[in-house]
N, C-alpha and C positions, 0 to 999 in steps of 0.2 A: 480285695479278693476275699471269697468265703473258703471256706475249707468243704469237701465232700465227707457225707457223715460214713464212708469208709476209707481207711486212709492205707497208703501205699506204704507198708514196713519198710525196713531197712534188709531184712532178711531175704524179702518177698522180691524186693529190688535186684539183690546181687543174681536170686534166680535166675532173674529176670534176663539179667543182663549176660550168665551164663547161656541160657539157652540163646538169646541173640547170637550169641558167638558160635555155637554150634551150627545154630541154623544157614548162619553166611557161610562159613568151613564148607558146605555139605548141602550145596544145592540139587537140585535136579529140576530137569527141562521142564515143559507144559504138559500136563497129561502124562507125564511119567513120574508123578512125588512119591512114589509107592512107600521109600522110610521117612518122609517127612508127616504122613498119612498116619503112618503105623505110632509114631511120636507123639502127632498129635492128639490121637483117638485112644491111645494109651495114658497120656495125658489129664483127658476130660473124665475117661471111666475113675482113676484113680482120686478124681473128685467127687461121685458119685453122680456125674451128670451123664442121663442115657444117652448113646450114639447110635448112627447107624453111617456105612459107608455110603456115598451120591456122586453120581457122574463119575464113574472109573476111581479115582484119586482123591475127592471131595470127603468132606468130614462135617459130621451135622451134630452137633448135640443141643439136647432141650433140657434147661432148668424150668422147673417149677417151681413154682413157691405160692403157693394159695391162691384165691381167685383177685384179679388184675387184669388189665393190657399186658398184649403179645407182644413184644420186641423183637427183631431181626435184625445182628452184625456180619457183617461179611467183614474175612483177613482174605487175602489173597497167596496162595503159595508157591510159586513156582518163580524159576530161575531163566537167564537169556545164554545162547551161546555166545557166552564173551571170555575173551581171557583177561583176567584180573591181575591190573597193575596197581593197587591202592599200596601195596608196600605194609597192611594192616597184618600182626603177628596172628590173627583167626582169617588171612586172606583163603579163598577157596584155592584147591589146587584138582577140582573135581574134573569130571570128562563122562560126556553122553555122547548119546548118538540119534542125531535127526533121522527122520520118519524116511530118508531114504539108506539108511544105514551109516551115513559120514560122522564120524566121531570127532567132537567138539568142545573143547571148553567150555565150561559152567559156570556162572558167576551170581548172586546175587541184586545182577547192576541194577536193579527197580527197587530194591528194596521191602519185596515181601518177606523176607527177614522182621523185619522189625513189626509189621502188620499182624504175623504168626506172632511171635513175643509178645506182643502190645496185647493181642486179645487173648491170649492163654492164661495171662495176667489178669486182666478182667474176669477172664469166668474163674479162677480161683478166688479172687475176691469175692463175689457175688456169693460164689456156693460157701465162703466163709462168714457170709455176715447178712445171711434170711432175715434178722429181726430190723432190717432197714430196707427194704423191699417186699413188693408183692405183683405176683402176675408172673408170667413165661416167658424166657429170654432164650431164643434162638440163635446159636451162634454157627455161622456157615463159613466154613473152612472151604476156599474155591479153586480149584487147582486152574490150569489152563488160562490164566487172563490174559495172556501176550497174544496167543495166538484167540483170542475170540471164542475160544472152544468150549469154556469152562461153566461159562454160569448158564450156556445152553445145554453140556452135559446133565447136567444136574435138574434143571426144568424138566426135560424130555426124560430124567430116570425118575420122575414122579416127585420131586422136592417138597410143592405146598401139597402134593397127597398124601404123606411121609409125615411130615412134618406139622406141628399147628400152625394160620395162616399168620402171619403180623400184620399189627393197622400201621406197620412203619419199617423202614428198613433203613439201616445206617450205613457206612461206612466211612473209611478213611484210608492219603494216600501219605507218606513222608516223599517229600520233595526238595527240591535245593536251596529253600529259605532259612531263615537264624532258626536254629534250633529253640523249641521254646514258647515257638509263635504257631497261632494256626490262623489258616484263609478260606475265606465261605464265597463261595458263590452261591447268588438268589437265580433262581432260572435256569437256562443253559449251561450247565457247569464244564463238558468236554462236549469235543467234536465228534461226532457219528463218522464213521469210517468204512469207507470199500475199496478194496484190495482187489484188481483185475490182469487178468494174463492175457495178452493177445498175441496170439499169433495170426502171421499174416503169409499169405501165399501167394506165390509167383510160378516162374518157369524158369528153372535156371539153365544156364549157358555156359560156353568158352567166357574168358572176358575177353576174348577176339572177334567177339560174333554178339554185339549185345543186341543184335536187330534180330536173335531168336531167344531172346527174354524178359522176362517181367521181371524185372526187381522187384525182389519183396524190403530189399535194404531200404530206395528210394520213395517206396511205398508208406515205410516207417516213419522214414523222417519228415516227409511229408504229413502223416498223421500229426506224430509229435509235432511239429511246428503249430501246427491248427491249434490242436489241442490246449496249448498255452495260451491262446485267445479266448479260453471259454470265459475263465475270471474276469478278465480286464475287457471283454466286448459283452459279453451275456450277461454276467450275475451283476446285481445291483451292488453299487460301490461301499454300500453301507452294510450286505451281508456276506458275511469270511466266507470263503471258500478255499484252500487249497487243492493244485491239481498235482501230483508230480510225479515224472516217467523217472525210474530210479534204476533198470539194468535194459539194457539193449542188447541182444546176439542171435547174431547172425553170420553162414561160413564159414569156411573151413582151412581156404586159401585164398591170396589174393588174385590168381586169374581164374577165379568160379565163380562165377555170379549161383548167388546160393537160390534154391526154389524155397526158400520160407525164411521167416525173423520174426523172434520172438522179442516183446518187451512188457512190461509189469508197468501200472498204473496206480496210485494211492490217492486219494479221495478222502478230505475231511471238509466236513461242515457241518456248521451248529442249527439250520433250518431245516426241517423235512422237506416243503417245497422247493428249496435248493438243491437239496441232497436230489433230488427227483431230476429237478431240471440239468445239473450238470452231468448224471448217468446217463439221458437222454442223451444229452449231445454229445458227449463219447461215443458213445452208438452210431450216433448219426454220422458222426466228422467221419469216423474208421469207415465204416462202411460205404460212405461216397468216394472217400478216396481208392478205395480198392475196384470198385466200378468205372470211378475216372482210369485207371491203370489199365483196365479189363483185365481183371486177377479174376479168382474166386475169391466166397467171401468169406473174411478173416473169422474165426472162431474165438470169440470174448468167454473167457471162464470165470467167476467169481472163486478169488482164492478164502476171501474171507471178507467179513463184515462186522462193528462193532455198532453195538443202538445207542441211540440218544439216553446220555447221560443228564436227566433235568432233576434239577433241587424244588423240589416244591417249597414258593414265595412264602408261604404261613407257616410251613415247619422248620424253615430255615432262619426265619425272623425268630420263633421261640429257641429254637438253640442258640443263635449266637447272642441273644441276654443271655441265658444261662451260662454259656463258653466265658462269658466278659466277667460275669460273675465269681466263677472258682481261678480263671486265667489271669483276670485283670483285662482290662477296654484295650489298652495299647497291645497284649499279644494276640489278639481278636483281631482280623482284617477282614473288610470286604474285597472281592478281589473279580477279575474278569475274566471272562471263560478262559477254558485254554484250548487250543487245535487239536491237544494230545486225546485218545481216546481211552476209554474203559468200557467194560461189559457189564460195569456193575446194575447199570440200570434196567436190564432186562431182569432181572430178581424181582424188582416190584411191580415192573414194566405190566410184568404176565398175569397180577393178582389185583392190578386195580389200587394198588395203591401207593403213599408218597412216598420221597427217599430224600437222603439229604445227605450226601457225600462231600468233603472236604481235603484239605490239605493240611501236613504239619511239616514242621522246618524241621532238617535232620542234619547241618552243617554249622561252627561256628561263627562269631563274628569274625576271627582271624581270618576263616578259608573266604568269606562273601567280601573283605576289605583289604585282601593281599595285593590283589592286583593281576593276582596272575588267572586263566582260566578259572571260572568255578564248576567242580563235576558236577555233572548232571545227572538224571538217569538214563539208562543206558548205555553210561560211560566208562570205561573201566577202570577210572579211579573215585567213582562214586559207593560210598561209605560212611555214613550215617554215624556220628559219634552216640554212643549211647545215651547222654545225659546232656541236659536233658530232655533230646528228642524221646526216649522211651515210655520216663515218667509223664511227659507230655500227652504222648502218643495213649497212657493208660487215664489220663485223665479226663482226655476228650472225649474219649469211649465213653466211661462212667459215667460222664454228664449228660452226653446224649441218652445214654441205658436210664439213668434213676431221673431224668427227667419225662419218664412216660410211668415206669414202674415203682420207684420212691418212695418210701412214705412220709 
């Protein structure tokens, strides 16, 4: 292993590891980070890197340092409604309120905790030690990633007009591997994601009299049954697709045949033409089946949508030598997409150019060889030990950052 020619204090560490623990304490939901926003933009100015706010909640600062390549990091910050059982003495005991006013626990469960830590650390470093760099480092604070909302906030409130463009854009996520270790994927690295609400309409009835109604229940399930055929009889066996109906409701009583049922759809896969073909036939299946019923025809809403997350094959080969270099070869993995999604890739998606997003392990070997469940994300007793996931998490940063900017 080499050493990076700026090196993580001991001082700069325990910061480090205090704000982590703030940041879990003291979540807030998607589009709502307003004091995690104010932290962290108070934060950057008190280093002397300019800011400006982006997309409601978003935070952008640009270091300069002489003429160089533009750099682009994304941290992600936002929190899930979950109530947290980690039993950790910084566990949150926070509470929001979702977009239709229902007040909820807050939780940290994804871990952009440590994403905000990891990269506020880096740009302290960075704005601490100019005479080992040269060029523009962009670092984009993105609130909203859970719900898809974030990194389009921010595009659409002018980001690369705002801001200088980068010939690159980074990121990173902590996930439930050994702490210690990071995982690249070349290519396809998450799954593109669509989110759909259907509702579906009938006529409803006594349930003593169902020869004056349409089920929309029978309607449903009929859909859904189809619908789990798309994977296993349409899409080729060699490319992922998952399909899956996740709430169903419908009535009120049991002898009402109800006139409508509503159910949610989720949708990942790693091919655009996939992703095409299985939206089609959602469409298609719902809509025949409501015609075979002789309903009316059901109304499909997009709740949301996340883009293709792809690692460009040549930036991702030069980072991970460099990763294997300061990490060591063995904490370097290559590794295989995952179903799960991210928004990050629309950041570079929009400017034309590559991106190279990874994973770092944020649990020990005790928790992964116990035997018993290991937490995930979005789990409520997922909690990232600070070390050392953190130093980890500031290392990979710096190595992807000073191997564009470096001197």
């Amino acid at each position: 292993m080499t050493d990076l020619p700026i090196a993580l204090t001991d001082e700069l560490r325990t910061k480090m590891h205090d704000l982590y623990y703030h940041l879990h304490a003291h979540p807030e939901l998607s589009m709502q980070e307003h004091k995690t926003a104010e932290l962290i933009q108070t934060s950057l100015v008190a280093l002397g890197i300019d800011t400006f706010v982006c997309g409601g909640t978003g935070v952008v600062g640009v270091l300069t340092n002489g003429e160089g390549p533009t750099v682009a990091f994304r941290a992600d910050s936002d929190g899930l409604p979950i109530a947290e059982d980690t039993g950790v003495d910084y566990a949150s005991a926070a509470t929001g309120h979702l977009d239709d006013g229902t007040e909820v626990p807050v939780m940290h469960g994804c871990g952009h905790d440590t994403h905000v830590a990891t990269l506020l650390t880096v740009a302290e470093l960075l704005a601490g030690a100019r005479e080992a760099w040269a060029g523009t480092i962009v670092f984009l604070f993105q609130p909203g990633e859970e719900t898809a909302a974030g990194a389009k906030a921010m595009v659409e409130d002018g980001l690369w007009d705002r801001a200088p463009k980068p010939e690159i854009v980074f990121g990173q996520h902590v996930g439930p591997m050994l702490a210690g270790t990071v995982h690249v994927t070349s290519g396809d690295a998450m799954a593109m994601a669509d989110s759909l609400k259907v509702t579906v309409y009938g006529q409803g009835s006594h349930g003593s009299q169902p020869q004056d109604s349409i089920d929309p229940i029978i309607q449903g399930v009929n859909m859904i049954n189809r619908i789990q055929t798309i994977v296993s009889r349409e899409v080729h066996p060699l490319k992922p697709a998952v399909v899956t109906v996740a709430t169903f409701h419908a009535g009120l009583k049991e002898n009402i045949i109800a006139d409508r049922a509503e159910f949610t759809i989720n949708v990942r896969t790693l091919d655009p033409e996939v992703r095409e073909q299985v939206n089609a036939a959602l469409r298609r299946i719902i809509y025949a089946e409501a015609a075979a019923s002789g309903a009316p025809k059901p109304l499909i809403e997009e709740l949301y949508t996340f883009p293709r997350n792809y690692n460009d094959p040549d930036a991702t080969a030069e980072l991970v030598a460099e990763l294997q270099k300061v990490l060591g070869e063995n904490n370097v993995t290559p590794s295989s997409p995952m179903m799960g999604s991210e928004d990050f890739g629309l950041l570079a998606e929009v400017i034309g150019v590559p991106s190279v997003f990874w994973m770092f392990g944020g649990h020990t070997a005790e928790t992964l060889e116990s035997g018993n469940p290991v937490p995930v994300n979005h789990s409520p007793y997922f909690a990232p030990v600070a070390e050392p996931t953190l130093s980890t998490g500031v290392q990979a940063a710096m190595t992807a950052i000073l191997s564009k900017v470096g001197i």
